[in-house]
N, C-alpha and C positions, 0 to 999 in steps of 0.2 A: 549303431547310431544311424539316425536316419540322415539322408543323405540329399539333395535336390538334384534333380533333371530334368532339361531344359531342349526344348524345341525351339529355334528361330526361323520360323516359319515362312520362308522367300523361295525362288526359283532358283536354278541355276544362271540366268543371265542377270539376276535382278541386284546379286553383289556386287561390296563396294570393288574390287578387284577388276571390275569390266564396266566401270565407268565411263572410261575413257573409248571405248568401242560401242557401246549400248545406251540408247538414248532413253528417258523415258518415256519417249511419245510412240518408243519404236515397241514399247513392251509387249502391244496386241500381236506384234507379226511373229514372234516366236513361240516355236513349240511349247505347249504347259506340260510338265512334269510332275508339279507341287504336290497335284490331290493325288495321284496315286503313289508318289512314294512317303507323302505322310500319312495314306491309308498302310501302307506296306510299316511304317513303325508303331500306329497304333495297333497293328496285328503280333507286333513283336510285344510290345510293350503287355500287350494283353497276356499272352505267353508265361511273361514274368511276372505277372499280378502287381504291376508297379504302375501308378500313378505319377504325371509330369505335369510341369506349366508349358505352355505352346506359345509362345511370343507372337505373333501373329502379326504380319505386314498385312495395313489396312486395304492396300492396293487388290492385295489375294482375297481377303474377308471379303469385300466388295464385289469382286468376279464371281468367288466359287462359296455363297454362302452357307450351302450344304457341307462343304469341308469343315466348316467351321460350328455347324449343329452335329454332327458325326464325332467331333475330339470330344464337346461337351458329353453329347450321350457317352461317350465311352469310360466318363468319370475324371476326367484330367481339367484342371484350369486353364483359363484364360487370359493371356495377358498382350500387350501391346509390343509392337516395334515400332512405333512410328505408321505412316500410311506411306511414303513411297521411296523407302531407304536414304536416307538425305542423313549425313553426317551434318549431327549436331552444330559441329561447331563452323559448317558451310554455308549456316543460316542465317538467319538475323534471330533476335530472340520472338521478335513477331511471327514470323517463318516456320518457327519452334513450335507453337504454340498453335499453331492455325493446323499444323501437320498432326501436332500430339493428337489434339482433339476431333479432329477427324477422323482421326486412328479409333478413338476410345467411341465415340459417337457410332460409330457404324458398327462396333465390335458389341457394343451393349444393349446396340439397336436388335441385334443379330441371337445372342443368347439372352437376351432379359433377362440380364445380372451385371451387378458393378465391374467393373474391370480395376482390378487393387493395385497389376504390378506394372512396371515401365524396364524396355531393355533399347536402348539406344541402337541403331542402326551402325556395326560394327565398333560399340563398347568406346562411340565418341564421346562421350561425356570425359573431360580431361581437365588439366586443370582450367585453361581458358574457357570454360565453357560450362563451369559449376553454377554459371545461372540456370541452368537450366530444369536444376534441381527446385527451385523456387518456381518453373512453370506448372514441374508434375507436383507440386505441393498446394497450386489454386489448381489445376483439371481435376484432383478428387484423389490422386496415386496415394497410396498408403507406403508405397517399396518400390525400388528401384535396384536393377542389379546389370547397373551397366560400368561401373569402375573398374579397372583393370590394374592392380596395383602392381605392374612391369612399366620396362622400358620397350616402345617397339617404334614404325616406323609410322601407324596411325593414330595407335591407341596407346595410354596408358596412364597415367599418376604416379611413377614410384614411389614409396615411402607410403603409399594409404594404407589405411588399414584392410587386416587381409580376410577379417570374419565379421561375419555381420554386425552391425553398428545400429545405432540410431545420430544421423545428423540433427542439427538445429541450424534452422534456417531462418533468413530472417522473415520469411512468408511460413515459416510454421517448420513443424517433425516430419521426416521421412525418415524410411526405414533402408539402408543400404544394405544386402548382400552381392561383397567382391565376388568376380572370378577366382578361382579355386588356384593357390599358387603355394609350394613349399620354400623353405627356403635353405640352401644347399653352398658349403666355403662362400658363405659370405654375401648370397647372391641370393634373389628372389625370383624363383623360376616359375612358367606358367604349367598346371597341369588340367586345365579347365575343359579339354575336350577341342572339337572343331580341326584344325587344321593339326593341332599339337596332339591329336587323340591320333589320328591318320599318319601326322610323321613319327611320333616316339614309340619305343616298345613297348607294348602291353603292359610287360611288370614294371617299367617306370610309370604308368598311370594307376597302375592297381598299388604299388606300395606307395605312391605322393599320398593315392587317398587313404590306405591303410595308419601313415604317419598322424594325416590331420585326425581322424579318429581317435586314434588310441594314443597317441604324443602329447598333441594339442588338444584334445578334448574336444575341437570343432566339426560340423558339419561343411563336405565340400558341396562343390555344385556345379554340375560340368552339363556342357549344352553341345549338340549338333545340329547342322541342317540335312532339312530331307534331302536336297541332293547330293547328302555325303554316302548317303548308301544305294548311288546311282551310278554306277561305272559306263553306263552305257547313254549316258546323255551327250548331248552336241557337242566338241569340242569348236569354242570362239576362235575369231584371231587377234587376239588381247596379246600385249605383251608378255616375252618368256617369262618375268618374275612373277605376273598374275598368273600363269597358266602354269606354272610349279607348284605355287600355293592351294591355286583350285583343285590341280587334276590330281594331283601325286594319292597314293596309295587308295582310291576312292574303293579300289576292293576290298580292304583290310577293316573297311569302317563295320560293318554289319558284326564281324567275327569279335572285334574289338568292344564295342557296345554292349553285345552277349556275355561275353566275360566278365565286364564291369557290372551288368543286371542280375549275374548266378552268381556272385563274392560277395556284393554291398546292398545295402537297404535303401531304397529309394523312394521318394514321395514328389511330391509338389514343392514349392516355393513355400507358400503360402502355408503349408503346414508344417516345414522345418520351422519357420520364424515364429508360430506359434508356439513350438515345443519347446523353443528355447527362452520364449517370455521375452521377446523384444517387440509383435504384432499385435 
């Protein structure tokens, strides 16, 4: 079954986790990372002959436009995070709205081609904040796959639904696919990749998606950032709970990704949703 893999395409300091230490005005003074360790997974990805969507923060599309004609050439989609990481729901809907589409404007400007899909800046789309579904419904988005149907302490919805959907909204259809989550005594667990790719064992990530395949008959969809396969980037002085979440296992990620691309079938976004007749 074919499977979705996801790039969320920011820096190491441009996460929501270093917020509170990293300004946005301060973003030019920090070392850039971004284009070569997202050249270093389009070189893996290549490797595996697997195709992904690259979520792409407008802020980097704009800096480094060549990163962003280098994923296209290399046959992979494109899609949005927003343009300067701003959780969804810290905004006004106007806020929303003026970010999406600077995101999307400068990314289409860039590839001259639509941009279809929308990934919220840390999976803020929640429940206070399902307007926002109706902004990427008038900017043009066909799909969104920024819902997280767990409990956490920024993100989530529990109870949503866990495989792709189509909503109805009242500004029109979009197409949602959740974060990849099994469900275990009772409980909805995440096994979507990022930080849960880096903390759990291997075979917990490889049998979550072995189950949605062959269990549930669904497609999962799990995403990392380039600087998760970056052990040797700056360490901030953010607080210990952001610098646990950040740093921890950052060397296991590369070895962990690999296993997941030599087991499972992977593609795009945009062509699971196809295969499955919801796009």
């Amino acid at each position: 079954m074919l499977n979705a893999l996801t790039i969320d395409v920011e820096d190491y300091y441009q996460v929501s986790a270093f917020e509170s230490c990293v300004r946005f005005e301060d973003w030019p003074t920090f070392e850039s990372r971004v284009e070569k360790n997202t050249g270093r997974l389009l070189d893996i990805l290549d490797e595996y002959g697997v195709k992904g969507t690259f979520f792409v923060l407008g802020w980097e599309a704009e800096q480094r436009p060549r990163m962003i004609e280098e994923i296209v050439a290399r046959g992979h989609e494109i899609g949005s995070h927003g343009y300067r990481h701003r959780l969804v729901y810290s905004m006004t809907p106007t806020e929303c709205r003026d970010d999406i589409l600077r995101s999307k404007e400068l990314l289409e400007r860039i590839t001259d081609a639509p941009v279809a899909g929308f990934r919220a800046a840390s999976y803020s789309i929640v429940a206070e904040s399902l307007w926002c579904l109706d902004v990427l419904i008038d900017a043009g988005f066909t799909y969104d796959s920024s819902i997280f149907p767990i409990h956490h302490d920024r993100y989530g919805i529990p109870g949503a639904p866990r495989f792709p959907h189509v909503l109805e909204r009242p500004r029109g259809r979009i197409v949602e696919f959740p974060l990849s989550t099994v469900q275990r005594f009772g409980l909805t667990c995440p096994i979507a990749g990022g930080a849960y790719l880096r903390f759990l064992p291997s075979w917990v990530m490889r049998s979550g998606i072995r189950r949605i395949n062959e269990v549930e008959k669904q497609p999962a969809i799990i995403y990392l950032h380039p600087w998760e396969i970056d052990p040797g980037q700056p360490r901030l002085a953010a607080p210990l709970k952001s610098r646990l979440r950040h740093y921890t296992n950052l060397g296991q990620t590369e070895s962990k990704l690999r296993r997941l691309l030599a087991e499972f079938s992977f593609g795009t976004v945009g062509a699971v949703l196809k295969a499955r007749g919801v796009l």
